[in-house]
Every structure is written in C-alpha cells, then in structure tokens.
C-alpha positions as CSV (number, residue, x, y, z in Angstrom):
1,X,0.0,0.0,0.0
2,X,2.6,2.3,1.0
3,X,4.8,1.7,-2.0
4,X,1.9,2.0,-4.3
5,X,1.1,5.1,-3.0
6,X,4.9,6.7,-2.4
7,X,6.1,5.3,-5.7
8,X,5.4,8.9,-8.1
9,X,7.2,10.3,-5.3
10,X,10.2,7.9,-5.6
11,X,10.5,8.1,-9.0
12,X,10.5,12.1,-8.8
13,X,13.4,11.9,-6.2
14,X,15.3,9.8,-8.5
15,X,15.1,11.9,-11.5
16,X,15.2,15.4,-9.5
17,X,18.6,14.3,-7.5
18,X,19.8,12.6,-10.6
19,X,19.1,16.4,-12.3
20,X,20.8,18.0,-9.3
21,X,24.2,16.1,-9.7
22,X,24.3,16.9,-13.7
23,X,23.4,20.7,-12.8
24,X,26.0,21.6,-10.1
25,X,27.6,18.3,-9.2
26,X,27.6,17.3,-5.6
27,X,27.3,20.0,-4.3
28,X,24.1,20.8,-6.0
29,X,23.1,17.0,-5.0
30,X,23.0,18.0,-1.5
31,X,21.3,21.8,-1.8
32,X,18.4,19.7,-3.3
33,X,18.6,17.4,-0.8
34,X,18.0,19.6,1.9
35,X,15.4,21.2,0.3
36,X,13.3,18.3,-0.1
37,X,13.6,17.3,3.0
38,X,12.6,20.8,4.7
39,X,9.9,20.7,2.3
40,X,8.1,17.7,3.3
41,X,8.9,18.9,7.4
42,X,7.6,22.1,6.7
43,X,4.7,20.8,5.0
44,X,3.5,17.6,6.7
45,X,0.9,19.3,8.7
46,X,-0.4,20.4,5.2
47,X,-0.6,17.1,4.5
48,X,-2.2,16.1,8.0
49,X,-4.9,19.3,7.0
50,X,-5.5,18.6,3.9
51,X,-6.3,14.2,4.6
52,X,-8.6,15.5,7.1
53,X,-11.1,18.1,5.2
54,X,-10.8,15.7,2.1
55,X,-12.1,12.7,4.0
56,X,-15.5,14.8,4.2
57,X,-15.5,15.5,0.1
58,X,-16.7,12.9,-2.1
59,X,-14.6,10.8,-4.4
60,X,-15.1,12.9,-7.1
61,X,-13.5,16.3,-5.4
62,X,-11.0,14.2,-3.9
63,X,-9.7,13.5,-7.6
64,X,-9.9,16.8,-8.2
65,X,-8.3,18.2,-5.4
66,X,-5.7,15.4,-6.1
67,X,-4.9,16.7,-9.7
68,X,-5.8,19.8,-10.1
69,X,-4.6,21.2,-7.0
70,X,-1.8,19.1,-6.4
71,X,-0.9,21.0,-10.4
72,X,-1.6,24.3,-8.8
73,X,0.7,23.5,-6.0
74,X,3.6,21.8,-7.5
75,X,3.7,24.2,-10.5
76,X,1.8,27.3,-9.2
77,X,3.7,27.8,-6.0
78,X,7.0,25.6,-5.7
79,X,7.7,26.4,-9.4
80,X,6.6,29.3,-10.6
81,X,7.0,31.3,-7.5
82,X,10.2,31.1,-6.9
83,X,10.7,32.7,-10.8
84,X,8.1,35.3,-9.8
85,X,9.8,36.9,-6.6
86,X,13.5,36.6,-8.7
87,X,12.0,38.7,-11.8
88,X,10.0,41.5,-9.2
89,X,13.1,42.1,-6.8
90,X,15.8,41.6,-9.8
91,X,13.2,43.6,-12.1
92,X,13.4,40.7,-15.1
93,X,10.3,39.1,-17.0
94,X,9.9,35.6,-15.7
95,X,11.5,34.4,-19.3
96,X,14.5,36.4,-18.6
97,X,15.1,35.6,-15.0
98,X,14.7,31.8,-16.1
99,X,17.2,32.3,-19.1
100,X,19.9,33.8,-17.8
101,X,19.9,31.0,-14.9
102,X,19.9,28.6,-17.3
103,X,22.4,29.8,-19.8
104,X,24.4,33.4,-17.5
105,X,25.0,32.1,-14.2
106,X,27.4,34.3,-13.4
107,X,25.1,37.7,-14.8
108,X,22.0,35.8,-12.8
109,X,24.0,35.4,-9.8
110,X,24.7,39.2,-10.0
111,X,21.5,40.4,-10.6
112,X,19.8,37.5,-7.3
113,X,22.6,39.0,-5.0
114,X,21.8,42.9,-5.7
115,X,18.2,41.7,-5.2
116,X,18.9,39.6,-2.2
117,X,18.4,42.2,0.3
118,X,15.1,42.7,-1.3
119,X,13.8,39.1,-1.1
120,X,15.5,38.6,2.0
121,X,13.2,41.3,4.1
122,X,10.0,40.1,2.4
123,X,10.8,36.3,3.1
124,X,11.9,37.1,6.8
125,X,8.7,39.0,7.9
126,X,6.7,36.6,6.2
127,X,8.2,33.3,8.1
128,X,8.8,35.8,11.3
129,X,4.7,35.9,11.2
130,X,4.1,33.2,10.8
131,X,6.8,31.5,13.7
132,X,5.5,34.2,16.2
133,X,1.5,33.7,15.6
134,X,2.4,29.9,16.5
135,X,4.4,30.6,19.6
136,X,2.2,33.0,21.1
137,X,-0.9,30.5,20.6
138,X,-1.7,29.0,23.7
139,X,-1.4,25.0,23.3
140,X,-2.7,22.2,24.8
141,X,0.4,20.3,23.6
142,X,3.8,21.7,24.1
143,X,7.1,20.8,23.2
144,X,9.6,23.1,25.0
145,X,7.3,24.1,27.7
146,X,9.7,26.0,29.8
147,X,9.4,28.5,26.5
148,X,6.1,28.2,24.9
149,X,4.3,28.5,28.5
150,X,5.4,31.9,29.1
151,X,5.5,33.0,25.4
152,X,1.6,31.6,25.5
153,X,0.5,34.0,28.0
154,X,2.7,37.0,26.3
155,X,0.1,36.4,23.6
156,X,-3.1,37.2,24.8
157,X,-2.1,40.8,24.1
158,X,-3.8,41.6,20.8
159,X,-1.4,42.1,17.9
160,X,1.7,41.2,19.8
161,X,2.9,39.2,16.9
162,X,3.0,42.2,14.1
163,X,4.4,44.9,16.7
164,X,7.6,42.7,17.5
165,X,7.7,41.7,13.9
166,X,7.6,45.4,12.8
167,X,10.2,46.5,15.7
168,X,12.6,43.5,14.4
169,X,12.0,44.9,10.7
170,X,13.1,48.2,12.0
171,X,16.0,47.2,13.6
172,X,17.2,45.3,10.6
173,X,16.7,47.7,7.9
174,X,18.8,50.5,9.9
175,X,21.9,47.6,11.3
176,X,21.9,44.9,8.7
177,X,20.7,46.6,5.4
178,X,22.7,49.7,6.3
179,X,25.8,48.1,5.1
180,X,24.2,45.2,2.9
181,X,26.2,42.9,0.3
182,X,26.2,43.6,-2.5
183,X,27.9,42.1,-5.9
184,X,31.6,42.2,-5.8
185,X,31.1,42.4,-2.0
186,X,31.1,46.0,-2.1
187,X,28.6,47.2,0.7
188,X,25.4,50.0,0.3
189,X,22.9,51.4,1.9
190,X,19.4,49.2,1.7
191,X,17.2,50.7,4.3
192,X,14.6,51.7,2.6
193,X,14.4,48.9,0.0
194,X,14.7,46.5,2.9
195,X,11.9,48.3,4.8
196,X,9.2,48.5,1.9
197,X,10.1,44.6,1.1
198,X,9.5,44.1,4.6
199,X,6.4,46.0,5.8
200,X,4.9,44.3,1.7
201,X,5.9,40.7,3.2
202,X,3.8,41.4,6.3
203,X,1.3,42.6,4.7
204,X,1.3,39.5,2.1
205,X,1.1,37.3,5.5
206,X,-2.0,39.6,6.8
207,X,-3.9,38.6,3.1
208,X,-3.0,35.3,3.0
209,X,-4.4,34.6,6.5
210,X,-7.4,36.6,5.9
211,X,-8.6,34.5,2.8
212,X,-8.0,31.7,4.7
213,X,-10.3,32.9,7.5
214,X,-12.5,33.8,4.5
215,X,-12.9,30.2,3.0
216,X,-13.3,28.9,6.5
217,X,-16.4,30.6,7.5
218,X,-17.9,30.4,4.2
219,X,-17.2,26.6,4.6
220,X,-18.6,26.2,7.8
221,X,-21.7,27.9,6.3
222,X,-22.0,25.6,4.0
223,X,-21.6,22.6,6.1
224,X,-24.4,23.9,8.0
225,X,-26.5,24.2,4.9
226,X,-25.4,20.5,4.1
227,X,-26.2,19.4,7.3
228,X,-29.8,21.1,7.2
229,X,-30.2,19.7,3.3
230,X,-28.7,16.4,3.7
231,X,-27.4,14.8,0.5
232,X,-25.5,10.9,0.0
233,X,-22.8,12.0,2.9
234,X,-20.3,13.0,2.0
235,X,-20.0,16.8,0.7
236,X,-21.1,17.9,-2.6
237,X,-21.8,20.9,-4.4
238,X,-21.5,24.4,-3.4
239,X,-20.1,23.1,-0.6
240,X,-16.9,20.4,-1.8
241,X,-16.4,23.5,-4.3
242,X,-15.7,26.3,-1.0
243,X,-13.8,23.4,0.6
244,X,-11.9,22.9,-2.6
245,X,-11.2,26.8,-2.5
246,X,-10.6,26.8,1.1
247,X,-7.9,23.7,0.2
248,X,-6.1,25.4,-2.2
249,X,-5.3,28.7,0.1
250,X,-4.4,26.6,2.5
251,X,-2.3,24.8,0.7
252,X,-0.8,28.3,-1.2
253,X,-0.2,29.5,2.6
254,X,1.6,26.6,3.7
255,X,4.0,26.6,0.6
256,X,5.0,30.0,1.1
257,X,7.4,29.2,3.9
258,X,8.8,26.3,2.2
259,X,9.4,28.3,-1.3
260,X,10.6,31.6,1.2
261,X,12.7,29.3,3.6
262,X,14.6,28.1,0.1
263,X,15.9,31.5,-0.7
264,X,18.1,31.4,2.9
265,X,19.5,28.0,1.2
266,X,20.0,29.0,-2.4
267,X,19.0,31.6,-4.9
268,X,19.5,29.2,-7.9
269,X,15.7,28.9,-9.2
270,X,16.9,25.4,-10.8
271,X,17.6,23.9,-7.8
272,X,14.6,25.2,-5.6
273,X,12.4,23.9,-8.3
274,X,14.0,20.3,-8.0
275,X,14.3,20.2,-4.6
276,X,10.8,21.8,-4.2
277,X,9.0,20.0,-6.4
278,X,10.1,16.5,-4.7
279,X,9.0,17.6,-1.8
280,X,6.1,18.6,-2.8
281,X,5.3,15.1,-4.7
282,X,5.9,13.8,-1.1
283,X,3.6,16.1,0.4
284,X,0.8,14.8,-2.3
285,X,1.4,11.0,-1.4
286,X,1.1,11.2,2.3
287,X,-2.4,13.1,2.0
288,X,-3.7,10.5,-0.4
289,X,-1.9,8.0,2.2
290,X,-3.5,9.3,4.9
291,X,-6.6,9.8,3.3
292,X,-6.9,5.9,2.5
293,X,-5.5,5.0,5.3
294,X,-8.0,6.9,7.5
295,X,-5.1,7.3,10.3
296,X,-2.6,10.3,11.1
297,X,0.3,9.6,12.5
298,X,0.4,11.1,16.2
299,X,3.8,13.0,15.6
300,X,2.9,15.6,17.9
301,X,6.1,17.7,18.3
302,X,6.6,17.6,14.6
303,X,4.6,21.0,14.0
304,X,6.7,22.6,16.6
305,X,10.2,21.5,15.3
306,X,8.9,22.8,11.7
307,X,7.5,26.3,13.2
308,X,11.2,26.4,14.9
309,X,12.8,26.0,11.7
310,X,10.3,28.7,10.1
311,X,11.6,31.2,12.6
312,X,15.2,30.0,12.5
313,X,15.0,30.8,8.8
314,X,13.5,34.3,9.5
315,X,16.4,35.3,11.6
316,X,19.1,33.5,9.2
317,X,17.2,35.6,6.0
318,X,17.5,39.0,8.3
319,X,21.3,38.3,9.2
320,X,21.9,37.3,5.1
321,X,21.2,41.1,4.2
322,X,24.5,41.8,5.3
323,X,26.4,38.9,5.9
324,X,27.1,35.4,3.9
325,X,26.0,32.3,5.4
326,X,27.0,28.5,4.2
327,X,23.8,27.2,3.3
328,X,24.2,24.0,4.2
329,X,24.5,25.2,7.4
330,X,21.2,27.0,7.1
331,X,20.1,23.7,6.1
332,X,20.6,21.6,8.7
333,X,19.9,24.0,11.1
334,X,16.1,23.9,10.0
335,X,16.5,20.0,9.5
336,X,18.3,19.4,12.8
337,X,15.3,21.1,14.9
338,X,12.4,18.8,12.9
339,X,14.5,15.6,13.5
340,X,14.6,16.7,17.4
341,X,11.0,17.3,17.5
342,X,10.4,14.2,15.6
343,X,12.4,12.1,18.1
344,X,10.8,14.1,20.4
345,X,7.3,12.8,19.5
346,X,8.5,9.4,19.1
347,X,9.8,8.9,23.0
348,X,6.8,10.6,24.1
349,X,4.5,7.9,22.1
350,X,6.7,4.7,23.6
351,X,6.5,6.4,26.9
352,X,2.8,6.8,27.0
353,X,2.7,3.6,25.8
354,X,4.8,2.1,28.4
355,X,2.4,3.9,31.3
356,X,-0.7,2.6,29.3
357,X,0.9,-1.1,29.1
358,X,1.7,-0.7,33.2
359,X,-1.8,0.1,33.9
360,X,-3.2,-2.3,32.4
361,X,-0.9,-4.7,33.9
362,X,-1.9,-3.3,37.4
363,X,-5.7,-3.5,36.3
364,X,-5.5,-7.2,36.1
365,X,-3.5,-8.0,38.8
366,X,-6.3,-5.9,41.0
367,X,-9.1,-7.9,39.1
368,X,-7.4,-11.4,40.3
C-alpha cells in the first residue's frame, strides 16, 4: 500500500537528485537534498490538514483536489514562485530571469545577490509571522514548555505578533541593510528597500491569513447548509467546491514558507524547483496516504520542530542582508530542529505507551 502510493514520489526523487548532480555536481546533490527534505517537514501538517477536510469531500473532489490542485501547487507555487519573486526584486520578466539562470549564471547570480536584500526582508517577515503567531498560541500540547508557557500567556495581548515583527523589521533595515552585500562584495545602503520589502511581506502574511479565514467561514456555512439539506454523505456541491477553494489557500499558505525558507539556502531557481518539487510530490502522497489509510500519524512535536525551523530561517534571512551564510549550514539548522522534535514525538508515544501497558498490567493484577 505504501509503496503504491509513495512510488510517483520515488521516481521524482530519482530523476530530480539525478538532475541536481548533472546541474551543479555534488554540491548541488545536497542543496536539493535539503530542500526536499525541509519541504516535506515544513509541509506535513499540510498534509495532515489537507487528509482531514478531504475525508468529508466525495470521491469525485477528492480526484480533483488530487490533480488539479496538487498542479496548482507543484507548478503554481513551488515552481513558478520562486521565478516570480527573482523577476519582481531583480526587475526581469519571468523568461528572462529563467534564461539567464539557465544559460548566465554568473550575470543571474549578479543580478539574485543585488536583489537579495530585497527578497531577503520580504521572506523574513513573512516566516517571522508566521513563527510568532504559532508561539504566542496557547497550546494544549507543548514541546519546550519551559518557552512556549510563558510566550503563551505574552500572547493574549492583541497584535503582539506584528508589533515585534515590525520592531525586528526596523531594527534590521537601519543595522543589517545599512551596510548590505552587494555584488563584488562591495557594501550600500538598503534601508529603505529593505523596509518596503519588509512592511509588503507582512502585509502579504496579513492577506493570505485573511482569505484563509475567509474560506473557513464560508465553509462552515456551507456545512451547516449541508447538514440542514442532507445529501448521499459526503459533501457535494457548493459546498466540496468552498472546501476545494478553502484547500487550495491553505495549501498556497503553507507553501510559502517552504518556497521563502529556500531563498536562505539558495537563490539558484533550478535547484529550488528540483528540490521543491520533490518535496512537494511527497507532500501529495502522504495526503492520499493518509486519506486511505484513515489514520494520522500522532507526531505531535513535529509542528513545533517545523515552526522552529520557520523562525530560525526568519532570523538566518535578516542576518543574510549583510552577511554570507554557508547554506548547508542554514540547512541543517532547519532540519536538525524537525529531527529533534520528531524524536521528540517518538519517546513521548513509547512512553505513553509504556504507562498505558503498566496500567493495564496493574488493572489485572487488581481484578485477580
């Protein structure tokens, strides 16, 4: 079962590490790598989301969301996107920007690295939001109490997470992109450049979260209505199509930080696209997996260790303005903290196993 449903995915893997190696060697291998793997991390409560509104949809919007959507996502957002932020900030059409990676490295790399500061300060608001509205969300589950406690009660003031997130935008654009790198490593002043692409990625965040909410109340109508007008069970109509809607926001939303936390590894648009785009293929079969499966996997911490990594990458994309950072290092900085939380999740399941095993234990020995 779980082959037949991973094996796209495989075979995608395959061909985009094969790609990676004949693009940029080993080195390029192991950029693409990295990305995958932050990809699926960063989107496996997609995944976990998506399995569970598409178990209410019938059979025929599941396809749908499953083709279509998965089209939208793959090519839309871990494609496309990427070309779309290089040709706004480096001020290319998206044919040029993808030409001269493809044939003027050396002119494309010029261009990314003016541009940098630019992409950098949208990118690092955007993942700064959305690590802080996480943290300051009181949680019945934590991971690093002894931080998330406190930091949970901090937020229950209104608007907490876009005053610090303006205040750290601030700070950077007169430090960091007062003497940003430049081409040539010459050094210039990026303030304001820095501060309009910062105060356009919050704003970007405050959109994208409001159609969200958008779609979710006008599903929850809907439901309402269904459950009022009953139909064959499972959701049809007016209603699978706002879920559809609402699905494919969601989804846009939760690729941003992938697509954004792949410019703090790499600005080559070839190898966000490979590694991207197998991660994304991953991201597709565990929904479908989980779908047919009718189980989630109880990987509780995992959520935390990705929203970790979103904010590491914030701060990493802040501190790139000015200086240069190995990006393998930025990397496995991100993967490190998901592998943590993952291990983190998988003691905490044999340990509540354990203390369910030694109660029942001590249940039969009371019944005897």
């Amino acid at each position: 079962m779980m082959l037949k449903t991973f094996r796209w995915a495989f075979a995608v893997t395959a061909l985009g590490l094969a790609a990676g190696v004949l693009y940029g060697g080993w080195t390029a291998f192991g950029i693409v790598a990295i990305l995958a793997v932050l990809e699926i991390s960063l989107s496996f409560d997609n995944a976990v989301v998506n399995a569970g509104i598409l178990k209410k949809m019938s059979a025929f919007w599941q396809t749908v969301f499953l083709t279509v959507g998965v089209l939208i996502a793959v090519f839309g957002m871990r494609l496309l996107f990427p070309v779309v932020i290089v040709a706004i900030t480096a001020k290319l059409n998206p044919y040029d920007a993808v030409h001269l990676a493809l044939t003027e490295k050396t002119r494309y790399e010029q261009l990314v690295t003016d541009a940098h500061p630019a992409i950098a300060a949208f990118g690092g608001m955007f993942l700064l939001m959305i690590f802080l509205d996480f943290i300051f969300e009181d949680r019945d589950i934590q991971w690093l109490g002894w931080i998330e406690r406190p930091l949970a009660r901090l937020g229950k003031v209104d608007m907490l997470s876009v005053c610090i997130a303006l205040i750290v935008l601030l700070i950077t654009s007169f430090t960091f992109a007062a003497h940003a790198h430049q081409h040539g490593g010459a050094h210039v002043d990026k303030s304001q450049t820095v501060l309009v692409s910062g105060i356009a990625g919050l704003v970007t965040y405050l959109v994208v979260g409001g159609l969200s909410g958008y779609f979710e109340n006008r599903l929850e109508d809907e439901e309402e209505r269904e459950q009022r007008e009953p139909s064959a069970g499972a959701l049809v109509g007016r209603a699978a199509f706002f879920m559809f809607l609402y699905l494919e926001v969601l989804d846009a939303s939760f690729s941003f930080d992938g697509v954004i936390g792949a410019f703090a590894i790499t600005n080559d648009i070839v190898l966000m696209a490979l590694g991207l785009g197998i991660g994304a293929m991953y991201v597709r079969s565990l929904t479908v997996y989980l779908v047919r499966q009718g189980t989630l996997d109880d990987y509780v911490y995992l959520e935390h260790g990705a929203h970790y990594a979103i904010g590491a990458l914030a701060v990493i994309l802040m501190v790139t303005i000015q200086y240069q950072i190995n990006e393998v290092i930025t990397g496995l900085v991100g993967v490190v903290l998901i592998a943590w939380s993952f291990w983190s999740s998988v003691r905490r399941n044999r340990a509540l196993a354990a203390a369910e095993g030694a109660t029942e234990r001590a249940d039969s020995v009371s019944v005897r």
